[in-house]
Backbone of each chain as nested JSON, in Angstrom:
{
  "chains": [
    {"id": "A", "residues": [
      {"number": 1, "name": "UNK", "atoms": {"N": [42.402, 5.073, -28.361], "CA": [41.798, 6.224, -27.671], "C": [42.304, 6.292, -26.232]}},
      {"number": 2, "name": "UNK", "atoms": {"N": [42.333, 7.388, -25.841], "CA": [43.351, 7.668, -24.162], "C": [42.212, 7.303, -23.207]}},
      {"number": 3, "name": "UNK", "atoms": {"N": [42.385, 6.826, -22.436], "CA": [41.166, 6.517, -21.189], "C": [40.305, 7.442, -20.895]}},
      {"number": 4, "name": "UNK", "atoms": {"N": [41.077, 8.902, -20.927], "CA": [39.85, 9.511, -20.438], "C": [38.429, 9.918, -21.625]}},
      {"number": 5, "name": "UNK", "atoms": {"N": [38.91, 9.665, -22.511], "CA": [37.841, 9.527, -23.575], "C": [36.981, 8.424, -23.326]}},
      {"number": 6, "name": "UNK", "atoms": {"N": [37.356, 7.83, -23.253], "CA": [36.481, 6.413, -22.573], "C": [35.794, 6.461, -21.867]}},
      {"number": 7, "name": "UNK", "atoms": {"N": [36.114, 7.086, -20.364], "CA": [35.489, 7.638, -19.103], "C": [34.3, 8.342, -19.542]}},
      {"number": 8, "name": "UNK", "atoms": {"N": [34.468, 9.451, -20.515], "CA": [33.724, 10.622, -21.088], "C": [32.277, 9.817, -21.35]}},
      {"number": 9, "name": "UNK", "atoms": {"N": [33.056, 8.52, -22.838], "CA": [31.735, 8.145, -23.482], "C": [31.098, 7.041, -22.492]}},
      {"number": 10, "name": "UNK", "atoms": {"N": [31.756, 6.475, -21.259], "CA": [31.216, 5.468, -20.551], "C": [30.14, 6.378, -19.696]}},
      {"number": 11, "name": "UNK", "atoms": {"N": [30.44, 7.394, -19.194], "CA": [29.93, 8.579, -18.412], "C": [28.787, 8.925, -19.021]}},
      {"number": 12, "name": "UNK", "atoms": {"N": [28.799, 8.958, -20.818], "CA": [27.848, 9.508, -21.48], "C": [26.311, 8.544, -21.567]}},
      {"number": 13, "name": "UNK", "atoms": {"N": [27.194, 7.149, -22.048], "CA": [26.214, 6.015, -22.257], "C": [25.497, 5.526, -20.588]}},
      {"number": 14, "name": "UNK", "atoms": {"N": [26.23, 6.16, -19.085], "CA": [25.779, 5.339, -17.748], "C": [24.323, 7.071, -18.1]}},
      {"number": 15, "name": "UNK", "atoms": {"N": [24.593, 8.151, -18.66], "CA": [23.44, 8.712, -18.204], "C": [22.424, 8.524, -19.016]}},
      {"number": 16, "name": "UNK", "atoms": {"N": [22.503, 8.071, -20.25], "CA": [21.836, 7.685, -20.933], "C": [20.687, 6.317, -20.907]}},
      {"number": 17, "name": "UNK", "atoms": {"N": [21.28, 5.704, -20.344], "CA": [20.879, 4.282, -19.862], "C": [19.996, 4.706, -18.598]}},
      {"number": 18, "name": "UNK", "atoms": {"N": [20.614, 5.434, -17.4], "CA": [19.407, 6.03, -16.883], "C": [18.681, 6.589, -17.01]}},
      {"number": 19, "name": "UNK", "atoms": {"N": [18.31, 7.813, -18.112], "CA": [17.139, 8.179, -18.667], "C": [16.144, 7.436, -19.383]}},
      {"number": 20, "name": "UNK", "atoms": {"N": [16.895, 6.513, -19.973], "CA": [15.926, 5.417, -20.282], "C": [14.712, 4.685, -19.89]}},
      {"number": 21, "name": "UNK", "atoms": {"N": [15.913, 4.473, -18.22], "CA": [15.318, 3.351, -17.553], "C": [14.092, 4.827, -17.078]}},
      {"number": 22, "name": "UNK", "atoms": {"N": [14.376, 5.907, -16.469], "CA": [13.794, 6.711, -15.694], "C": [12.672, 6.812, -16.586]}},
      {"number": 23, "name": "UNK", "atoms": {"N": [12.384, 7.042, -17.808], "CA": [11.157, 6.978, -19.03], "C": [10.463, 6.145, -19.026]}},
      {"number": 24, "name": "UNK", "atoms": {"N": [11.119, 4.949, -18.93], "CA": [9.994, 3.332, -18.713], "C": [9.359, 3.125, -17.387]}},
      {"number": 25, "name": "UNK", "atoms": {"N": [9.677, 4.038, -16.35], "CA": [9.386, 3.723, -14.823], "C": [8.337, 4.621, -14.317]}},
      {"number": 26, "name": "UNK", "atoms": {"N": [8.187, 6.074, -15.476], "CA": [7.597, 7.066, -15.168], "C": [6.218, 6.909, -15.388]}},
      {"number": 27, "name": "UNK", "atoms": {"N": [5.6, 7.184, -14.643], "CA": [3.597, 7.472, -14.651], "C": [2.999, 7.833, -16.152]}},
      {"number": 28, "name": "UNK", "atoms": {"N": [2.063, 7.406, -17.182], "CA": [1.44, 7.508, -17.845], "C": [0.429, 7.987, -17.954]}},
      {"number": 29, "name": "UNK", "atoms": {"N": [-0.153, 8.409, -19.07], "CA": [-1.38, 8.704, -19.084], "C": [-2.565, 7.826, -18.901]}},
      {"number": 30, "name": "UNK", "atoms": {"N": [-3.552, 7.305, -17.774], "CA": [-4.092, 6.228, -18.152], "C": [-3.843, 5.143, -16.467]}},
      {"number": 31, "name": "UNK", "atoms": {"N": [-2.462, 5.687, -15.856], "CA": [-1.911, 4.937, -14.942], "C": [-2.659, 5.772, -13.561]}},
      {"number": 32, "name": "UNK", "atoms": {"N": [-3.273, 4.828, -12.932], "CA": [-3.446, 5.969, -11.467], "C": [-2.479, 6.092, -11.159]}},
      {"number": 33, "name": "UNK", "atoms": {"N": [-2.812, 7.8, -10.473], "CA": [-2.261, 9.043, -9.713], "C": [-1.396, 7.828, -8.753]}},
      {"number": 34, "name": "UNK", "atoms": {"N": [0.072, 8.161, -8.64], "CA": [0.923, 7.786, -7.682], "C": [1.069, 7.796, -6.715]}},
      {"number": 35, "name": "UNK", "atoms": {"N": [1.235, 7.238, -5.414], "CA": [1.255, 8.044, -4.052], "C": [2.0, 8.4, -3.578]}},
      {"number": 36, "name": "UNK", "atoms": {"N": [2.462, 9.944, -4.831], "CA": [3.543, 11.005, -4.048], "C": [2.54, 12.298, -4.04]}},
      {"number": 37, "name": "UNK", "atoms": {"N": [3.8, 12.885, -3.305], "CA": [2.998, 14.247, -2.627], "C": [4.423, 14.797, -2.222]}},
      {"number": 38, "name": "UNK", "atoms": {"N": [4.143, 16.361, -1.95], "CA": [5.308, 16.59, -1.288], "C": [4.62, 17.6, -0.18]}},
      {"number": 39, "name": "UNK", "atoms": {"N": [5.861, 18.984, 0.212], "CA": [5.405, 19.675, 1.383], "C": [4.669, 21.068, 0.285]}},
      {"number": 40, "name": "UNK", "atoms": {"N": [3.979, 21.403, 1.347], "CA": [3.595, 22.618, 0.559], "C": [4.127, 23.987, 0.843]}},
      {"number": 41, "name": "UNK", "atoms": {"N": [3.525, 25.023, 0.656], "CA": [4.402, 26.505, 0.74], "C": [4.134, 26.684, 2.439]}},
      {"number": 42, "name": "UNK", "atoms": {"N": [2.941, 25.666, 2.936], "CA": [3.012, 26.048, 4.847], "C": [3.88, 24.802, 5.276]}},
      {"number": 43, "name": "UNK", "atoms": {"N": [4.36, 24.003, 5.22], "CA": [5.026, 23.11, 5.497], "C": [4.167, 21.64, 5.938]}},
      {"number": 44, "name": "UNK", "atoms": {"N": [2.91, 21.378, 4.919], "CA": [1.877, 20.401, 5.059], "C": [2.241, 19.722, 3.943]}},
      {"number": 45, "name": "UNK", "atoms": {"N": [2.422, 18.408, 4.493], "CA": [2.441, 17.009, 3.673], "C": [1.019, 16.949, 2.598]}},
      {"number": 46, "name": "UNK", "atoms": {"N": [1.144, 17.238, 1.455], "CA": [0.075, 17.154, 0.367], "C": [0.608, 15.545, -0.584]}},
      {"number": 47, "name": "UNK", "atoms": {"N": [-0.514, 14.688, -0.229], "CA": [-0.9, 13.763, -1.006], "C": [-1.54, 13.435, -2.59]}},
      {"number": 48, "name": "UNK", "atoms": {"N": [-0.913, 13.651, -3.554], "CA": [-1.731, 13.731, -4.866], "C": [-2.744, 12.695, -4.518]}},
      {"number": 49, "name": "UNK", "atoms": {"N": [-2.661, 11.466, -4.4], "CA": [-3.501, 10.347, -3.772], "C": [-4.868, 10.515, -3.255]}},
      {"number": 50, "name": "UNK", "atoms": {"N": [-4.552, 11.773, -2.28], "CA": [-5.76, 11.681, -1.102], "C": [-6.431, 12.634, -2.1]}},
      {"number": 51, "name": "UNK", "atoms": {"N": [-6.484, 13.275, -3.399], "CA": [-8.095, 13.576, -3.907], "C": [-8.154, 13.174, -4.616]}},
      {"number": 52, "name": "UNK", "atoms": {"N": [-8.645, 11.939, -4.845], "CA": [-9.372, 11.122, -5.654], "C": [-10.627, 11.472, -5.498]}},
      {"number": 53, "name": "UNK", "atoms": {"N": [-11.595, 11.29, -6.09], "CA": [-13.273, 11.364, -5.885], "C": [-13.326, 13.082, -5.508]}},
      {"number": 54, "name": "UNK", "atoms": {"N": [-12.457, 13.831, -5.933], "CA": [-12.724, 15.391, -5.693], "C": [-12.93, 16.131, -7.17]}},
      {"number": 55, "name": "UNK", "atoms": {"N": [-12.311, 16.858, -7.607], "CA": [-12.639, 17.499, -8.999], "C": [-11.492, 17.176, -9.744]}},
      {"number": 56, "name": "UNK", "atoms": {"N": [-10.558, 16.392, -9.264], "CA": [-9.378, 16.103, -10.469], "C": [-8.59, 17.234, -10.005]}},
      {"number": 57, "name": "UNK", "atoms": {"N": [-7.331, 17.224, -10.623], "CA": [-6.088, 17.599, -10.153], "C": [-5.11, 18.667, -11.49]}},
      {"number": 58, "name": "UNK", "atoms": {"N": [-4.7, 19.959, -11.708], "CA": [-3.897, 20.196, -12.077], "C": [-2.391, 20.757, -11.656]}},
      {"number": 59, "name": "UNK", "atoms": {"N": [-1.656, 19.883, -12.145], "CA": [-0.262, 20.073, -11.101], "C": [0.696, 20.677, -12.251]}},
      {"number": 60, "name": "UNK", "atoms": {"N": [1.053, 21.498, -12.255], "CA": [2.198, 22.519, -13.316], "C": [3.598, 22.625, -12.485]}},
      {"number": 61, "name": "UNK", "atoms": {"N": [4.179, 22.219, -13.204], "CA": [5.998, 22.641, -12.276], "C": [6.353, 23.499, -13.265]}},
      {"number": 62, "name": "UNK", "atoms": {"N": [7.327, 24.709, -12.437], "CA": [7.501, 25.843, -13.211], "C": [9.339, 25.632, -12.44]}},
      {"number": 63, "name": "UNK", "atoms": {"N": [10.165, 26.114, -13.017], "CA": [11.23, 26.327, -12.944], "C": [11.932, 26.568, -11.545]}},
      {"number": 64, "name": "UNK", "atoms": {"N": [11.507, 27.831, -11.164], "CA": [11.875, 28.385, -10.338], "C": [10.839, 29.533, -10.0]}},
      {"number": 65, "name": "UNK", "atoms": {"N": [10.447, 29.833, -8.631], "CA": [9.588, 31.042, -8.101], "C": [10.488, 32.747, -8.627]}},
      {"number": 66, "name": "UNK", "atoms": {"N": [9.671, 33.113, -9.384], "CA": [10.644, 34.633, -9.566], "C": [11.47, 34.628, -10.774]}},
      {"number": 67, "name": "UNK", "atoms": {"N": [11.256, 33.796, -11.663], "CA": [11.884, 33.781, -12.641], "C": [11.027, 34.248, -13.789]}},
      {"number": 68, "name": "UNK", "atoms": {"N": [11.287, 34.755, -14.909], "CA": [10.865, 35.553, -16.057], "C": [9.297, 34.06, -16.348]}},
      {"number": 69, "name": "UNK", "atoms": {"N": [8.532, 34.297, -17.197], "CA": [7.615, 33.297, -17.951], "C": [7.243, 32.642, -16.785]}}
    ]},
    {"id": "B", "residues": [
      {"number": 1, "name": "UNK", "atoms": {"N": [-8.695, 20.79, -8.182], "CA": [-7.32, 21.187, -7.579], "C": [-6.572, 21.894, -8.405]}},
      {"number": 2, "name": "UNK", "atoms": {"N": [-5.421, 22.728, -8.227], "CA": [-4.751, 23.354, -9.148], "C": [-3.123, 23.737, -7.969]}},
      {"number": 3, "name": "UNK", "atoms": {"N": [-2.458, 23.158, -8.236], "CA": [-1.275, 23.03, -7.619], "C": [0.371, 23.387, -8.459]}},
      {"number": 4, "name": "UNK", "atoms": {"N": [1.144, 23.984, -7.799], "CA": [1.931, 24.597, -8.569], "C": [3.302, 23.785, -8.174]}},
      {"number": 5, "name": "UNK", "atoms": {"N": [4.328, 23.689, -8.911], "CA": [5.244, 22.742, -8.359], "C": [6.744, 23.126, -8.482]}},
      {"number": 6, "name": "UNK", "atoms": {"N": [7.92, 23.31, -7.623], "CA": [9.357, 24.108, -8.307], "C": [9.922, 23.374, -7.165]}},
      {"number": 7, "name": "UNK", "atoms": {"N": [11.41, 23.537, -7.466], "CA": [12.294, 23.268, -6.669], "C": [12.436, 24.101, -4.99]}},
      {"number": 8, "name": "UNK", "atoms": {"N": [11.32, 25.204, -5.099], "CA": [11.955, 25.981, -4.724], "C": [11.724, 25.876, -2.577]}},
      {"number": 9, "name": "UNK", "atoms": {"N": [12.126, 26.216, -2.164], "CA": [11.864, 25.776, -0.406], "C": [10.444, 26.295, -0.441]}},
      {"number": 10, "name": "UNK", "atoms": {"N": [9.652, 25.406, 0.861], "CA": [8.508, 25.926, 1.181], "C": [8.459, 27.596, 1.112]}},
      {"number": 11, "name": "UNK", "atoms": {"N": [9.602, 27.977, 2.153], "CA": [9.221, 29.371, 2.516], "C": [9.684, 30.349, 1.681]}},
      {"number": 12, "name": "UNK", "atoms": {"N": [10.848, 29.622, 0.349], "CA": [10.443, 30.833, -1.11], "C": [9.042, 30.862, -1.273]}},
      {"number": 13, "name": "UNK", "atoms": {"N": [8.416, 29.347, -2.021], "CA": [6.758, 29.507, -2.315], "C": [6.287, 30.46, -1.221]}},
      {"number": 14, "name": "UNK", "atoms": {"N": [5.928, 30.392, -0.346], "CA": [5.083, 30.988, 0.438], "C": [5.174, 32.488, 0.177]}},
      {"number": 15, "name": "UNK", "atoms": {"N": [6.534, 33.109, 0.061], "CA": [7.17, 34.329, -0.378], "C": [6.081, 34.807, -1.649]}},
      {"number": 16, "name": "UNK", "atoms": {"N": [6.742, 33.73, -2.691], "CA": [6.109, 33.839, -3.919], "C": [4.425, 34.102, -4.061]}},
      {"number": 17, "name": "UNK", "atoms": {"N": [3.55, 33.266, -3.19], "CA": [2.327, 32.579, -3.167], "C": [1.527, 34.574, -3.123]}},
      {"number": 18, "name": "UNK", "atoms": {"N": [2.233, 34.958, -1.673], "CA": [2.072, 36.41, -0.919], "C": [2.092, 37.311, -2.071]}},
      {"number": 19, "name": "UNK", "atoms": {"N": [3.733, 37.155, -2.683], "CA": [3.737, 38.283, -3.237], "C": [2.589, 38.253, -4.658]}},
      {"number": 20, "name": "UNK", "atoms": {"N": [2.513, 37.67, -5.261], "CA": [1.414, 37.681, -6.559], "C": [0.185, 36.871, -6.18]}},
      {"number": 21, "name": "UNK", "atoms": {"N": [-0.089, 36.822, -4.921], "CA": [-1.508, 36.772, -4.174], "C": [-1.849, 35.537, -4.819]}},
      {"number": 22, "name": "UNK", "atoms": {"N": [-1.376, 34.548, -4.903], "CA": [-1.693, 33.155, -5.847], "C": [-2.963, 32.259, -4.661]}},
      {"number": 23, "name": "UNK", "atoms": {"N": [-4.048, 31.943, -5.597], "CA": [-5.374, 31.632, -4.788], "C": [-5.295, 29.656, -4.784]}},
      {"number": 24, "name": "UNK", "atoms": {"N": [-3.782, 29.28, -5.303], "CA": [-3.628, 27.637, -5.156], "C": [-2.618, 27.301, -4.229]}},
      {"number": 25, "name": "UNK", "atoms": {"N": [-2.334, 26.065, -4.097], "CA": [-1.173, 25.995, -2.823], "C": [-0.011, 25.713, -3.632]}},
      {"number": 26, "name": "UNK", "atoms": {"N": [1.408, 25.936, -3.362], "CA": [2.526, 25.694, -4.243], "C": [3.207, 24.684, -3.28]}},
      {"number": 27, "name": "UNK", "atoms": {"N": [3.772, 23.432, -4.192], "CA": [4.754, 22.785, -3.271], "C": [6.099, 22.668, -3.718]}},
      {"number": 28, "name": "UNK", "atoms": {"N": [6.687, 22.259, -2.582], "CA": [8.148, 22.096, -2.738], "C": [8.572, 21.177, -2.923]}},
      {"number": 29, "name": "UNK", "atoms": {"N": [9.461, 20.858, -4.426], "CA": [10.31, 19.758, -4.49], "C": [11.58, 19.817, -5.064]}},
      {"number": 30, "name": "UNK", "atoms": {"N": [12.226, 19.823, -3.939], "CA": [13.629, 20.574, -3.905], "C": [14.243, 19.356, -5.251]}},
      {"number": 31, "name": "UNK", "atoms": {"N": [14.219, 18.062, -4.957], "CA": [15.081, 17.165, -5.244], "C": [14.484, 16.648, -6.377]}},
      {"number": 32, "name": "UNK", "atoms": {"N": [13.694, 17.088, -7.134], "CA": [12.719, 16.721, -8.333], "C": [11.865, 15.36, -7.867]}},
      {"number": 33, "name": "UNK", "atoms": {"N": [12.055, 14.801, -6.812], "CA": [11.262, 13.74, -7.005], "C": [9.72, 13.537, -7.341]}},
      {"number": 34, "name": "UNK", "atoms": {"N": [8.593, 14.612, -6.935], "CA": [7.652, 14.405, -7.773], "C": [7.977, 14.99, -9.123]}},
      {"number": 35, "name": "UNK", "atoms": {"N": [8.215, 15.413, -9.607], "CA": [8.712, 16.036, -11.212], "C": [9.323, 14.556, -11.754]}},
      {"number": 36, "name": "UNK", "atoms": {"N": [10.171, 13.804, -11.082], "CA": [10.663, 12.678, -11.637], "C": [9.729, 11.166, -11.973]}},
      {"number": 37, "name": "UNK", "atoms": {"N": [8.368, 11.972, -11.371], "CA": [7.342, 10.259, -10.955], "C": [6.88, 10.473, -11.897]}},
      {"number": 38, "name": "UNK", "atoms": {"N": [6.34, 12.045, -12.802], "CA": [6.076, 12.082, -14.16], "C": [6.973, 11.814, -15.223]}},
      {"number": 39, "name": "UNK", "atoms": {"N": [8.286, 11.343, -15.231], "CA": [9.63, 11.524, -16.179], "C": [9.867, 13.161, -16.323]}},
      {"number": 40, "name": "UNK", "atoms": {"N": [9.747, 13.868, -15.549], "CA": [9.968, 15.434, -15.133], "C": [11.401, 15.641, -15.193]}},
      {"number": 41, "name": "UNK", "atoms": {"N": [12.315, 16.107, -15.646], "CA": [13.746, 16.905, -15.158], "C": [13.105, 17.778, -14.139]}},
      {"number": 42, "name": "UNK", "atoms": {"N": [13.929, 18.201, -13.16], "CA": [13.679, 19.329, -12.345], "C": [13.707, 20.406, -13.063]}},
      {"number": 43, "name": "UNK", "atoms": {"N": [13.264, 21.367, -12.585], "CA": [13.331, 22.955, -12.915], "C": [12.802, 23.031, -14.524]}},
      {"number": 44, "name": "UNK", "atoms": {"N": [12.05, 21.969, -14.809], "CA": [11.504, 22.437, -15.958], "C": [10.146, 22.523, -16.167]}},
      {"number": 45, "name": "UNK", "atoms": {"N": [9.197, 22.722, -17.477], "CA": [7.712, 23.862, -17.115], "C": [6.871, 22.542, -17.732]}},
      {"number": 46, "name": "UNK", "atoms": {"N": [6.083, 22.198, -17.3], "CA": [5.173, 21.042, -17.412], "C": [4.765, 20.862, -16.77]}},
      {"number": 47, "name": "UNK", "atoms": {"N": [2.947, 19.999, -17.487], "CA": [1.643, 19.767, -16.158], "C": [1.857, 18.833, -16.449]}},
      {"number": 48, "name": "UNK", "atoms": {"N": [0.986, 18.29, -15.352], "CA": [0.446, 16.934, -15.319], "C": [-1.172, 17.345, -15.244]}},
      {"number": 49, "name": "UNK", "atoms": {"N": [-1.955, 15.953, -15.538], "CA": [-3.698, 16.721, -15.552], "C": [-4.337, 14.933, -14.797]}},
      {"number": 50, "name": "UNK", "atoms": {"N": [-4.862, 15.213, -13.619], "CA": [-5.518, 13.842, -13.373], "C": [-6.787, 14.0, -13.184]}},
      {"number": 51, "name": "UNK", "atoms": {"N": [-7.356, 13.198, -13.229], "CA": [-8.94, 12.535, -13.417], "C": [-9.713, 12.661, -12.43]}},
      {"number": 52, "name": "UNK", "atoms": {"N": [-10.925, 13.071, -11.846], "CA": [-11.6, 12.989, -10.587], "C": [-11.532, 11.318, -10.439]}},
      {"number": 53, "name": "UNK", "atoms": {"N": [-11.162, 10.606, -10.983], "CA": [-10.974, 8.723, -10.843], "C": [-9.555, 8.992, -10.474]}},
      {"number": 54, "name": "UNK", "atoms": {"N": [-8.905, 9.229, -10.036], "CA": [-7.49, 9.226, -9.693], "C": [-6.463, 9.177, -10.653]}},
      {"number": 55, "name": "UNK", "atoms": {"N": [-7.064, 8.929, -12.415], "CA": [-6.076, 8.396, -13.023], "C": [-5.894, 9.803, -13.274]}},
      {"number": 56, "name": "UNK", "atoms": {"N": [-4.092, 9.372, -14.466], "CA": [-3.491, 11.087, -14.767], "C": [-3.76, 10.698, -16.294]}},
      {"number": 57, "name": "UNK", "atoms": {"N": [-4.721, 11.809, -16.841], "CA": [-5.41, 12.193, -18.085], "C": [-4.434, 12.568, -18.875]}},
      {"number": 58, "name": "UNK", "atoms": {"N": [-3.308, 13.766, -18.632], "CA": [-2.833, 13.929, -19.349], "C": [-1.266, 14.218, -18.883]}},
      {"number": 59, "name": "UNK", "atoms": {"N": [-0.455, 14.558, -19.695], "CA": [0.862, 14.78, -19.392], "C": [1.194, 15.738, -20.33]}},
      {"number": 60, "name": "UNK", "atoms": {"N": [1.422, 16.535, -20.259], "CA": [2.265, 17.761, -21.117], "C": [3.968, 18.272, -20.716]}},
      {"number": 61, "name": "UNK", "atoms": {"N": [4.409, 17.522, -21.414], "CA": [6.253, 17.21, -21.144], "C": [6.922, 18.467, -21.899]}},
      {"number": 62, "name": "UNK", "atoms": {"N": [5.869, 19.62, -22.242], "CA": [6.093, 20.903, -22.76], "C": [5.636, 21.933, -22.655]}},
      {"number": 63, "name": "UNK", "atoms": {"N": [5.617, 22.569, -22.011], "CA": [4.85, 23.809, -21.625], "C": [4.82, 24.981, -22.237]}},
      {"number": 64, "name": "UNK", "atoms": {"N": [4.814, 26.003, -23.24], "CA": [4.805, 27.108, -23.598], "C": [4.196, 28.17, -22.836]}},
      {"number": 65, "name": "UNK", "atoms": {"N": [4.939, 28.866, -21.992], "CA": [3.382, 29.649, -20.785], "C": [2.586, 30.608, -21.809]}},
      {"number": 66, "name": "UNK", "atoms": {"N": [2.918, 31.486, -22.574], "CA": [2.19, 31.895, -23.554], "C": [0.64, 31.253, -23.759]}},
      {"number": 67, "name": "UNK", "atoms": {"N": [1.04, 30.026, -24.511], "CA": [-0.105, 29.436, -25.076], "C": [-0.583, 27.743, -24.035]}},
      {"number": 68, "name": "UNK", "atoms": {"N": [0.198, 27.775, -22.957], "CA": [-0.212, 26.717, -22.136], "C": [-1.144, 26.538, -21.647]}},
      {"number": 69, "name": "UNK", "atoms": {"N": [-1.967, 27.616, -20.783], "CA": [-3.376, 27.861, -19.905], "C": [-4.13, 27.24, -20.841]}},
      {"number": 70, "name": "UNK", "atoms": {"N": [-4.537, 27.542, -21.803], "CA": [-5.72, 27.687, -22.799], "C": [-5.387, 26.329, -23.349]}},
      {"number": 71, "name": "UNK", "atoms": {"N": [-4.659, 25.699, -23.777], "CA": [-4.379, 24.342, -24.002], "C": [-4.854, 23.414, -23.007]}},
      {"number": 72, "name": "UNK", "atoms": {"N": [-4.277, 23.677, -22.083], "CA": [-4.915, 22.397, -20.969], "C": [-6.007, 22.41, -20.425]}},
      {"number": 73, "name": "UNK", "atoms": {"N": [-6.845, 23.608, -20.709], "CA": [-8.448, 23.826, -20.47], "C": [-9.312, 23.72, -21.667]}},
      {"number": 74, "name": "UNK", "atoms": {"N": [-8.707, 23.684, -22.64], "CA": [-9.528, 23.509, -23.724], "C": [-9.377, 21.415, -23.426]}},
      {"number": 75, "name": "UNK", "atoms": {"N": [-8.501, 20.953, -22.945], "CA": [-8.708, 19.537, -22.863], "C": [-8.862, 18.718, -21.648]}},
      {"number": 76, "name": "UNK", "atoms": {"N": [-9.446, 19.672, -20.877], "CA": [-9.722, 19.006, -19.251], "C": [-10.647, 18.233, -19.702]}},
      {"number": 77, "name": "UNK", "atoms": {"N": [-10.259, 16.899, -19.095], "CA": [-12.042, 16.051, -19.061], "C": [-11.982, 15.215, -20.507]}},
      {"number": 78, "name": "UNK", "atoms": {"N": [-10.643, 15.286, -21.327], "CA": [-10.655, 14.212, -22.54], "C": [-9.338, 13.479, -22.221]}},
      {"number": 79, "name": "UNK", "atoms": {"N": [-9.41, 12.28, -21.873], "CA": [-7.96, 11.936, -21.754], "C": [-7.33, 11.288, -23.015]}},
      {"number": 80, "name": "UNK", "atoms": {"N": [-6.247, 11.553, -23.209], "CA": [-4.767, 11.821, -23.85], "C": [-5.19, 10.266, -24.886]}},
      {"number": 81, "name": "UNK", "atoms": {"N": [-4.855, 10.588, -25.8], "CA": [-5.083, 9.38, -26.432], "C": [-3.916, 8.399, -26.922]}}
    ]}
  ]
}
């Protein structure tokens, strides 16, 4: 096989191996809330963390703002 | 809480928030990293659901917007088994 086929499937199996690892590292159901947060739409540091003991949390990621669905 | 989450810059959301009068706060995560703390790809449609105990109840790694709302409210408050 010519090298760059090699490259291809070495390329294929290095992203693979990181999704892996990224699946085993990721938050569960069951695991406390993480302490990330990001900025919000005013430019305020939001803590998932800091409401604990409030009404619980639903966080939805959507694609993109302005996009169809 | 009810929080909305995209790649997109603060001051698209804010754009966005205005224009369809949205009554939650939206944040920005340009670089997927909270999307990634759930095993999230960026730019894709999935909740997360956590617990007034801090823990996260549920994870939905699929979103259908159609039939999504009504799914994750019909199971607020049972965690994921």
């Amino acid at each position: 096989m010519s090298g760059s086929v090699w490259s291809v499937l070495l390329l294929a199996l290095s992203v693979l191996a990181l999704g892996v690892c990224a699946a085993e590292t990721a938050t569960k159901p069951g695991d406390a809330v993480p302490d990330v947060g990001a900025v919000d739409e005013t430019g305020k540091e939001v803590k998932l963390s800091s409401f604990k003991d409030k009404n619980g949390i639903v966080l939805f990621f959507f694609p993109k703002a302005d996009t169809p669905g | 809480m009810l929080f909305g989450a995209s790649v997109d810059s603060p001051e698209a959301l804010k754009a966005f928030k205005d224009k369809h009068n949205l009554g939650y706060s939206l944040l920005s995560d340009p670089k997927g990293t909270l999307a990634g703390t759930f095993g999230f790809a960026p730019r894709s449609r999935q909740t997360v659901v956590i617990s007034k105990d801090g823990k996260v109840e549920r994870i939905y790694s699929k979103a259908v917007p159609k039939e999504h709302p009504a799914e994750v409210l019909k199971n607020l408050g049972t965690p994921e088994k």
